[in-house]
VOBA-1610 file (N, C-alpha, C; in pm, whole numbers, padded with zeros to 5 digits, always signed):
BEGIN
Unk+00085-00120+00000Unk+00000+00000+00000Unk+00088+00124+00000Unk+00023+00235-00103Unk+00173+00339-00118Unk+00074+00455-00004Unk+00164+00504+00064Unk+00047+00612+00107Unk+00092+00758+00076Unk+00055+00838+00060Unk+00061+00967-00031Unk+00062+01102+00069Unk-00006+01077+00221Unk-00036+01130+00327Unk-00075+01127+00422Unk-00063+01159+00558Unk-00076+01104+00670Unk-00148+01205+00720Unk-00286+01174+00798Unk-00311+01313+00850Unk-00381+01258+01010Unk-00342+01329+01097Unk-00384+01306+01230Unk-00483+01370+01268Unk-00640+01267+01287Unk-00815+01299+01334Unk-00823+01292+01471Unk-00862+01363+01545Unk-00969+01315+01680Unk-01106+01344+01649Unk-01204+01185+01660Unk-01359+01193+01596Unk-01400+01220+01739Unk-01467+01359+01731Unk-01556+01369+01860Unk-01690+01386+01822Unk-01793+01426+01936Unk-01923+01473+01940Unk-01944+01588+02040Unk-02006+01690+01980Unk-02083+01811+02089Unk-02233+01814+02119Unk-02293+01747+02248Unk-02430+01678+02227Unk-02471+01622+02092Unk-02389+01523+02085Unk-02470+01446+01940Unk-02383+01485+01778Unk-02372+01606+01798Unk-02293+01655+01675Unk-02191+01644+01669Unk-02105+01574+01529Unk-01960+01517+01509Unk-01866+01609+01477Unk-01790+01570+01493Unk-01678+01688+01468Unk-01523+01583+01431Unk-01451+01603+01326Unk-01323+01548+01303Unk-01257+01656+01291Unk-01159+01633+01407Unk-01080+01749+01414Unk-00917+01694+01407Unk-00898+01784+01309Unk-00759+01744+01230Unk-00672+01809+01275Unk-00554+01758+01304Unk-00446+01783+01440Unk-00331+01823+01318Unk-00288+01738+01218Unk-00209+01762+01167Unk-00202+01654+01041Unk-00099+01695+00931Unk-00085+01649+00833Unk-00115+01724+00697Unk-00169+01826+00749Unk-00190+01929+00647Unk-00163+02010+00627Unk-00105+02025+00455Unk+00034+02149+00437Unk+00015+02264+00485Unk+00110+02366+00469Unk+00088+02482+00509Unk-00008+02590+00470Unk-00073+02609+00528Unk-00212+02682+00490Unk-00167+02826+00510Unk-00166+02941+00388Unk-00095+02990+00369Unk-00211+03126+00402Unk-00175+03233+00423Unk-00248+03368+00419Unk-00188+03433+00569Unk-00194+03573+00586Unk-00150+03678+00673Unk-00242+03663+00796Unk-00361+03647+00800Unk-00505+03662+00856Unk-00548+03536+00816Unk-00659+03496+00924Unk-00765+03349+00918Unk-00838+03376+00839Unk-00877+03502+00754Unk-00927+03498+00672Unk-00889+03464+00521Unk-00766+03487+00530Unk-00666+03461+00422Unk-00666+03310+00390Unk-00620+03267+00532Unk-00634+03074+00500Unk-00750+03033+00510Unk-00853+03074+00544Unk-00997+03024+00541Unk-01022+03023+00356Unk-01004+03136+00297Unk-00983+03138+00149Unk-00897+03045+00082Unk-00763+03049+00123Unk-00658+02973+00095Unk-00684+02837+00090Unk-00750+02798+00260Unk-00751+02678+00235Unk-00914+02638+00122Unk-00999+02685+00111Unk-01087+02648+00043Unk-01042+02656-00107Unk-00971+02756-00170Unk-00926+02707-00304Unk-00840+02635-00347Unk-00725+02584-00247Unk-00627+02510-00250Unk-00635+02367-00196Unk-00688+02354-00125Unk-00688+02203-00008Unk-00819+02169-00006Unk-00949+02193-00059Unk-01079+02163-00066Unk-01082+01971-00047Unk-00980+01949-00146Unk-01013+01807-00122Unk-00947+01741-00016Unk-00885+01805+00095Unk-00874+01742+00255Unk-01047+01753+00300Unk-01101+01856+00313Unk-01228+01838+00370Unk-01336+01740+00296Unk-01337+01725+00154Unk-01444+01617+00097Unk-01360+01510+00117Unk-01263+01455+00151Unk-01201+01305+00148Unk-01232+01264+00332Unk-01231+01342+00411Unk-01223+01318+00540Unk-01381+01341+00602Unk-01450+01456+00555Unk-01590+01458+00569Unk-01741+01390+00499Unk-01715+01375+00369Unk-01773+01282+00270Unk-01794+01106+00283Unk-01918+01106+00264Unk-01879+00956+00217Unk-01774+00943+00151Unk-01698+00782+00147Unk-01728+00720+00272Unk-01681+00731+00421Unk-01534+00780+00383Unk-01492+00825+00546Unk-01597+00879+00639Unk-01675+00985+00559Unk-01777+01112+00693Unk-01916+01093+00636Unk-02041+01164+00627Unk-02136+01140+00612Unk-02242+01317+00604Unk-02340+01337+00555Unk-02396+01478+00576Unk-02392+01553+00683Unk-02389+01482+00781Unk-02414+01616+00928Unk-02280+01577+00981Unk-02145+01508+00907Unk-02017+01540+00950Unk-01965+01682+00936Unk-01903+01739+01036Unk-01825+01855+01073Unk-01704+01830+01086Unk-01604+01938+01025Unk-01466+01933+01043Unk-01397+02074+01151Unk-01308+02006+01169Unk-01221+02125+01231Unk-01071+02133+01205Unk-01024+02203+01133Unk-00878+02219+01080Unk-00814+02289+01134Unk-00675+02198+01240Unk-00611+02327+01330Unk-00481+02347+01212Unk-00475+02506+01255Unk-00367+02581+01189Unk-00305+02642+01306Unk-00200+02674+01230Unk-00102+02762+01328Unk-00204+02942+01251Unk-00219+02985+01422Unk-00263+03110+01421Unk-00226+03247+01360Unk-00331+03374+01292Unk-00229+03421+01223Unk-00197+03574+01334Unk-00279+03579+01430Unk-00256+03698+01537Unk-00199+03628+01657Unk-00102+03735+01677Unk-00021+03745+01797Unk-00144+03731+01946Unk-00103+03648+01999Unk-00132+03618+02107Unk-00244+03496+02132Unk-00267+03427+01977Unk-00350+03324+01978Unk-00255+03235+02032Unk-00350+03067+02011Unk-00256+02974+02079Unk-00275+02869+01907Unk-00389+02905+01901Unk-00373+02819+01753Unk-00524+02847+01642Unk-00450+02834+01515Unk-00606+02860+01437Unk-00686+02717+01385Unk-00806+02815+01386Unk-00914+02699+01334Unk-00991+02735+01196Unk-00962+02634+01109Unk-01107+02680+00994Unk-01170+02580+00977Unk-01303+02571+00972Unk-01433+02539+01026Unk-01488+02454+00875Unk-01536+02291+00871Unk-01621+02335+00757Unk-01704+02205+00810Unk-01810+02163+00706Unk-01852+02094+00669Unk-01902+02016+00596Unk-01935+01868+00567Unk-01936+01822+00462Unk-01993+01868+00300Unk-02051+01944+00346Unk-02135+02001+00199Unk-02039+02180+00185Unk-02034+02230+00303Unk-01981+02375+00280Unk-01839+02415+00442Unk-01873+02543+00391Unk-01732+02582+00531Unk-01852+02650+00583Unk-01783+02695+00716Unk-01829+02774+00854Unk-01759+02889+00842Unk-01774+03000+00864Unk-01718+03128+00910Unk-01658+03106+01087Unk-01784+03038+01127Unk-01761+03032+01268Unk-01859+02851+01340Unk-01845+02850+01420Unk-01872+02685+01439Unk-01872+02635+01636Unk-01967+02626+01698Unk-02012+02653+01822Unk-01945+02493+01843Unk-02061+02370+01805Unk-02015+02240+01865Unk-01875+02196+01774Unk-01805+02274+01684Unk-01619+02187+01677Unk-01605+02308+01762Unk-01585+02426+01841Unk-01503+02485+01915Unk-01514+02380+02090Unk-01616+02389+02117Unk-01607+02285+02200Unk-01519+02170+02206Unk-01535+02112+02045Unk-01468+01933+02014Unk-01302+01986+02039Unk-01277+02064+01966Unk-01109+02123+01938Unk-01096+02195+02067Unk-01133+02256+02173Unk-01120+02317+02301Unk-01077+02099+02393Unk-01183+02043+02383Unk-01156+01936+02488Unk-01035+01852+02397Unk-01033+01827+02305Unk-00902+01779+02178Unk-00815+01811+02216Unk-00800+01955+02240Unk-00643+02045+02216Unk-00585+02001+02369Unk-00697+01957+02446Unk-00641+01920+02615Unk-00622+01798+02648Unk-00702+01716+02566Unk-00691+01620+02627Unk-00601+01498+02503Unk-00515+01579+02392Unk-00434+01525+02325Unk-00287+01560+02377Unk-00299+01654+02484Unk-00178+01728+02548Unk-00087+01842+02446Unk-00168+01875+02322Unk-00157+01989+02258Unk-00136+02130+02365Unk-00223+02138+02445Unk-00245+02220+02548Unk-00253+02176+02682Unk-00164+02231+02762Unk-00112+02173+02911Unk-00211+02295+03007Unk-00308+02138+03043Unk-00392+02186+03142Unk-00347+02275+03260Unk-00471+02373+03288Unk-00438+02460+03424Unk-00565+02453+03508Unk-00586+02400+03632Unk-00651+02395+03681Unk-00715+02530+03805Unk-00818+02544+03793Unk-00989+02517+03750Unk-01021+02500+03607Unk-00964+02661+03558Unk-01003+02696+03445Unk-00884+02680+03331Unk-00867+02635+03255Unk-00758+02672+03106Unk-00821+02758+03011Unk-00776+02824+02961Unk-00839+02930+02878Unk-00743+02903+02717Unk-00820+02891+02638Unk-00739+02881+02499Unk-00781+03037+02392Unk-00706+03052+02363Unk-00735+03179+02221Unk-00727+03140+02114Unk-00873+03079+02037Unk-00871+03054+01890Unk-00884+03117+01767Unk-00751+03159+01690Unk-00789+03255+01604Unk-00914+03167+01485Unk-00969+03289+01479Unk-01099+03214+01372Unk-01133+03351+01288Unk-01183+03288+01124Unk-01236+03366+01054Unk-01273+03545+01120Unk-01358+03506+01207Unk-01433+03639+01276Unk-01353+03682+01377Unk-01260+03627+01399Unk-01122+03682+01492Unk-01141+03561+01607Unk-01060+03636+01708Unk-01028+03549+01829Unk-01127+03504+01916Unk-01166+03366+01921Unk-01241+03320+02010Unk-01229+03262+02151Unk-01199+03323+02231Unk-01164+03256+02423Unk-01241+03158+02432Unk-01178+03048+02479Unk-01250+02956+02542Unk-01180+02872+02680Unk-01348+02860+02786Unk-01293+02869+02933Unk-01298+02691+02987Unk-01214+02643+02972Unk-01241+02485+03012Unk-01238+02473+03142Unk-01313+02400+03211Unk-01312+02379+03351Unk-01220+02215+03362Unk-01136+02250+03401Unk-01058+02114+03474Unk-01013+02056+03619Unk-01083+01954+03608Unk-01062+01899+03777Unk-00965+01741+03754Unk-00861+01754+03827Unk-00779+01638+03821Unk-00745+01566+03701Unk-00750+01665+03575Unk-00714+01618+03482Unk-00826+01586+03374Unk-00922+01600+03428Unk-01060+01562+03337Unk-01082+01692+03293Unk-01155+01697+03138Unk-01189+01840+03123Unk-01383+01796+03152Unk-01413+01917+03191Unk-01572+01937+03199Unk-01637+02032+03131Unk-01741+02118+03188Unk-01774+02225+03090Unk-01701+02318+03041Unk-01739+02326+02927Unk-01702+02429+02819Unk-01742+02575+02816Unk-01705+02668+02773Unk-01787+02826+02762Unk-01715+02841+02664Unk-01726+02924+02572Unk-01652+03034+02446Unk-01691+03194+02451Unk-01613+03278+02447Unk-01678+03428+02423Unk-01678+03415+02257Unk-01751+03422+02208Unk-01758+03420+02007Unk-01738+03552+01977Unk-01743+03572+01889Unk-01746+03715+01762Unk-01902+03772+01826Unk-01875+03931+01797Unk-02020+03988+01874Unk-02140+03924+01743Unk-02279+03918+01840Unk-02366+03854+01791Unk-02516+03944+01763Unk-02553+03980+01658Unk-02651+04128+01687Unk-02823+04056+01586Unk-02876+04106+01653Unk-03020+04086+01547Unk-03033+04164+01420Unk-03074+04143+01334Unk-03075+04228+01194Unk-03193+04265+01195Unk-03342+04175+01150Unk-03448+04209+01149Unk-03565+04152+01126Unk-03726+04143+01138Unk-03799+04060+01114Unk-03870+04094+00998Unk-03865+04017+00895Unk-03985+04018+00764Unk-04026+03908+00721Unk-04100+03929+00615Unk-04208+03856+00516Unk-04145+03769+00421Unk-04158+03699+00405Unk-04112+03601+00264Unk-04245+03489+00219Unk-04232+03519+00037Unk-04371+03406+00009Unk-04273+03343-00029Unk-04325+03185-00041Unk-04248+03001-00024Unk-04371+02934-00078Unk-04389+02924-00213Unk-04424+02824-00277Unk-04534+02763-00196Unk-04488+02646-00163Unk-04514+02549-00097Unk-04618+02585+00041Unk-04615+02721+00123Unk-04646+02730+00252Unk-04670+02900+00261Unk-04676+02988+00149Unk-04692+03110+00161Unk-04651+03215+00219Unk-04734+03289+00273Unk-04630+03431+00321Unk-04562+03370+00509Unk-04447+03343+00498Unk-04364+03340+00612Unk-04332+03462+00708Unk-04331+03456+00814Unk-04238+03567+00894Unk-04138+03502+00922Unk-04010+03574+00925Unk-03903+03487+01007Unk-03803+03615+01048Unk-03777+03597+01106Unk-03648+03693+01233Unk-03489+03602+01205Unk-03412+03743+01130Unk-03285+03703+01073Unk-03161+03726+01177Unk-03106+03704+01211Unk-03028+03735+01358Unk-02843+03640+01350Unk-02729+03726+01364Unk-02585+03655+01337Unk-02580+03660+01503Unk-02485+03523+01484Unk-02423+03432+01610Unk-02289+03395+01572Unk-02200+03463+01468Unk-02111+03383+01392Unk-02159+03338+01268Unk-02285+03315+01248Unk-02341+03288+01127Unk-02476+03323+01090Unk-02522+03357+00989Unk-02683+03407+00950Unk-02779+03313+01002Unk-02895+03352+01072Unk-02976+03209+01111Unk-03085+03315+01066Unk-03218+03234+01003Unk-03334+03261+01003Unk-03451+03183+01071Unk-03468+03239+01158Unk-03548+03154+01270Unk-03726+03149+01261Unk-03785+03076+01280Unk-03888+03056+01221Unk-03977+02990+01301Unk-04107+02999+01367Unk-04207+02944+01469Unk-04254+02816+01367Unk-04245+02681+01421Unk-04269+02600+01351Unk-04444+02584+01340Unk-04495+02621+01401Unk-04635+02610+01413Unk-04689+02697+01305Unk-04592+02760+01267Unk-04655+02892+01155Unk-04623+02831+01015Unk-04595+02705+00988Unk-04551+02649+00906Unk-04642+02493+00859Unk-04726+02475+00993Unk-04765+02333+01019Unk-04634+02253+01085Unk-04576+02274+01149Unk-04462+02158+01222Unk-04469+02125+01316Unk-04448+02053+01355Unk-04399+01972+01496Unk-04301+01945+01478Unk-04198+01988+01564Unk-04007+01968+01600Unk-04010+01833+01688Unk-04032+01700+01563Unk-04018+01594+01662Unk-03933+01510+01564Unk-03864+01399+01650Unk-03759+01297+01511Unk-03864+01249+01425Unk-03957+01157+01454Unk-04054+01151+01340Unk-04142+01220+01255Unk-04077+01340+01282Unk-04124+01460+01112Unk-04008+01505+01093Unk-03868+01463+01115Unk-03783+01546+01024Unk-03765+01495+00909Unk-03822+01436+00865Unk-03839+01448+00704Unk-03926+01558+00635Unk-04009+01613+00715Unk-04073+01736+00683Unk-04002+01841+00717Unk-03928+01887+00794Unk-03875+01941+00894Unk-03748+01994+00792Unk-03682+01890+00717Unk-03544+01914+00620Unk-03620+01978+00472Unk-03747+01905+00418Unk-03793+01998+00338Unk-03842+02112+00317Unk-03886+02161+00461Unk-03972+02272+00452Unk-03827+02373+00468Unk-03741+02358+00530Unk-03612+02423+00600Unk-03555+02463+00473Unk-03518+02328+00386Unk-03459+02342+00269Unk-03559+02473+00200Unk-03643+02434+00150Unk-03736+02531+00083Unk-03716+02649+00155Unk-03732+02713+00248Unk-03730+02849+00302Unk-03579+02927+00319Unk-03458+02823+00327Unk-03340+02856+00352Unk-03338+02876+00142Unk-03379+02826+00061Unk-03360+02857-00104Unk-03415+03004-00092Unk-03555+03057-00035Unk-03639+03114-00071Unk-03554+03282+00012Unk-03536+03291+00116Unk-03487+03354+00183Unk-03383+03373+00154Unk-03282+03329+00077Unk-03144+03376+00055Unk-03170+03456-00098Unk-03283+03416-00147Unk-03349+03429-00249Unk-03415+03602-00286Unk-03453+03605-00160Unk-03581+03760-00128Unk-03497+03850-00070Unk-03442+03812+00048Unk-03346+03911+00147Unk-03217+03912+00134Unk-03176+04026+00128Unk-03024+04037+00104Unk-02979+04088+00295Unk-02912+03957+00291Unk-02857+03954+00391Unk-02680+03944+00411Unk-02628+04090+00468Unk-02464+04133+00421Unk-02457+04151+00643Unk-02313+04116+00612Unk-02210+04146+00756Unk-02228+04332+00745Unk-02220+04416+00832Unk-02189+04548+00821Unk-02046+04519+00791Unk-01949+04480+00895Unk-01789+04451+00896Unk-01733+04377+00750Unk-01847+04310+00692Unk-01739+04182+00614Unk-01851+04170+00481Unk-01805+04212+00374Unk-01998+04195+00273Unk-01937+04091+00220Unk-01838+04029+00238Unk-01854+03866+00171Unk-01885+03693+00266Unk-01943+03821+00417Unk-01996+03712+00491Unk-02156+03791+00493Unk-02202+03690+00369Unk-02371+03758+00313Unk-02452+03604+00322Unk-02548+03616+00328Unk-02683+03522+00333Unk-02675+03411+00441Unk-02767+03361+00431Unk-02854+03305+00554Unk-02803+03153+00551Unk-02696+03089+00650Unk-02685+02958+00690Unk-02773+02821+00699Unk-02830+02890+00793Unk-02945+02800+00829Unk-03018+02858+00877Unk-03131+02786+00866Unk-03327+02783+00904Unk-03304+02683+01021Unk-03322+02787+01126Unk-03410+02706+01244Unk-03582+02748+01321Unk-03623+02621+01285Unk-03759+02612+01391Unk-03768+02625+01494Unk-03861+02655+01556Unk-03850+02680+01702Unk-03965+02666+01730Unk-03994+02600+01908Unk-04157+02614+01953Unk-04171+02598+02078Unk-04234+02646+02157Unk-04239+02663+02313Unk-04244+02465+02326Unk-04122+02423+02429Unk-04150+02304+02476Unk-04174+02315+02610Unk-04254+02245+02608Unk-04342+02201+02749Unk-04299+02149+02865Unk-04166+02076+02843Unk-04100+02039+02968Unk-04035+02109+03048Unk-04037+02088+03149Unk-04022+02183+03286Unk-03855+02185+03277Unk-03797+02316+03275Unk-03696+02390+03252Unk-03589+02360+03118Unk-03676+02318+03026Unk-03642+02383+02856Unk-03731+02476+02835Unk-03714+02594+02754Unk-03800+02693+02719Unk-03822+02680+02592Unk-03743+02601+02439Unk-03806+02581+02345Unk-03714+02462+02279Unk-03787+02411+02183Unk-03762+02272+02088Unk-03693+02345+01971Unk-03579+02288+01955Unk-03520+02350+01767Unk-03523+02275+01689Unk-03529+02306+01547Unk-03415+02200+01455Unk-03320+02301+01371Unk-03230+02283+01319Unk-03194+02386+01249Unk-03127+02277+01129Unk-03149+02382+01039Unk-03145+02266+00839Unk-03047+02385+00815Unk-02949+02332+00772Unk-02888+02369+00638Unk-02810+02262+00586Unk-02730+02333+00471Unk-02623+02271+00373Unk-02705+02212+00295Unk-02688+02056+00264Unk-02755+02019+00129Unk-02867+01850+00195Unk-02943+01954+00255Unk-03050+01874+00327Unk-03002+01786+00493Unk-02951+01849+00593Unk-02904+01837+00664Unk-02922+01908+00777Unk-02943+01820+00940Unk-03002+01901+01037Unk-02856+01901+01088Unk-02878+01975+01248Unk-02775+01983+01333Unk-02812+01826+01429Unk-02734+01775+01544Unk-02804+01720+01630Unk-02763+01812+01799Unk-02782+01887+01763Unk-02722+01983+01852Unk-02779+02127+01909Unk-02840+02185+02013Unk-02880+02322+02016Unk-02786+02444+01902Unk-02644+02364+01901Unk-02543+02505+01794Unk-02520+02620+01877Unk-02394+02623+01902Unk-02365+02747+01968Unk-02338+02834+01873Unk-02350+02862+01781Unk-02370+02960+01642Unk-02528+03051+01691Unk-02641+02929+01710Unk-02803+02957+01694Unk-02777+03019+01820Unk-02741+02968+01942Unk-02788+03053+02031Unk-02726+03121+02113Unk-02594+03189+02025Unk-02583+03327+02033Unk-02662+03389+01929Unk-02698+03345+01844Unk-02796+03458+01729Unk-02970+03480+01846Unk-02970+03363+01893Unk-03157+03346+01931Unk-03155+03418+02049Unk-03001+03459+02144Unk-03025+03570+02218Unk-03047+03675+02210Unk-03031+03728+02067Unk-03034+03871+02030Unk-03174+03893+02030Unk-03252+03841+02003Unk-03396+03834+01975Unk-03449+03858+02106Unk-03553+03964+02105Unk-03622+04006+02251Unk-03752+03943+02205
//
């Protein structure tokens, strides 16, 4: 067997959601700024992320995480974000996966209570606060890129007519949407409805609304469509799903969504 390249994975999960986070083996990812290699690496190295995230190695709701060496002074290391169908600007459950990775591969030499890492990312530097007791890591926190509401309007959808939905960044565009205003129920046995209707409104909406960064106009349109609906159990306040890419949920609340779903009063 000839092998051509070696590249070093840790396969994790963030409640449910996968993450392969790639330690090393991959050339030098070249640019001044994470924005530079976030570009860089997508026109140059595209096929590290479809060979490692794709069937057959990965699957649709596989997530990657690509550590780089950082391009600002005082990070500890960079990350660019993607997933099997597209990239991330920014990425809630791999900062988590690559925060407990980077510690518990001994990349990063634990400090007890707290270790704090600085991840340079697309949208700049992301802190993240690990809690460690005797060597175990536990909960996670991140401070992300600031997170602001944009605005609520109208969109007609084929299929289901005039929509409201509330557009709001967390690191990424979310268009959030009352599933009841749709006919839904946010349960596993309708997400087959749940990925079509998402799909359809995430086409339709990137479609009607021009949705631009103030800071960045080539971080424009809407990620993902998430549902939402008052759940009933005693201390959750609501049920999600959130669809994007190319027919694909999260299995995960997304720390992307809810820094965007706080902005929302």
């Amino acid at each position: 067997m000839r092998t051509e390249r070696l590249l070093q994975c840790v396969d994790t999960h963030s409640c449910g959601e996968a993450t392969r986070v790639v330690l090393a083996g991959v050339p030098r990812v070249k640019g001044t700024t994470m924005r530079d290699k976030y570009v860089y690496f997508r026109e140059n190295l595209d096929e590290l992320r479809t060979t490692l995230l794709q069937e057959p190695r990965g699957f649709e709701n596989m997530l990657g995480a690509f550590v780089t060496e950082p391009a600002q002074d005082g990070a500890d290391f960079g990350v660019i974000y993607a997933g099997a169908t597209q990239y991330f600007e920014m990425c809630g459950d791999s900062t988590f996966s690559v925060a407990k990775t980077l510690i518990e591969t001994g990349m990063v030499a634990p400090t007890e209570p707290i270790t704090t890492i600085q991840l340079d990312t697309y949208g700049g530097i992301v802190e993240v606060r690990v809690k460690v007791s005797e060597g175990n890591v536990g909960d996670i926190t991140y401070r992300s890129v600031p997170a602001f509401f944009l605005k609520t309007t109208n969109i007609q959808v084929p299929s289901l007519g005039e929509v409201t939905i509330d557009i709001a960044f967390g690191g990424l565009w979310y268009a959030f949407v009352e599933a009841s205003q749709v006919g839904i129920e946010i349960a596993r046995a309708n997400m087959k409805g749940v990925l079509t209707a998402g799909m359809e409104l995430l086409g339709e909406v990137n479609g009607q609304v021009e949705v631009e960064h103030p800071e960045d106009p080539k971080l424009c349109g809407v990620a993902l469509v998430t549902f939402y609906e008052k759940n009933p159990e005693k201390g959750v306040d609501y049920r999600i799903a959130n669809v994007y890419g190319d027919n694909a949920t999260c299995r995960s609340p997304a720390g992307t969504m809810t820094a965007a779903r706080a902005t929302i009063s």
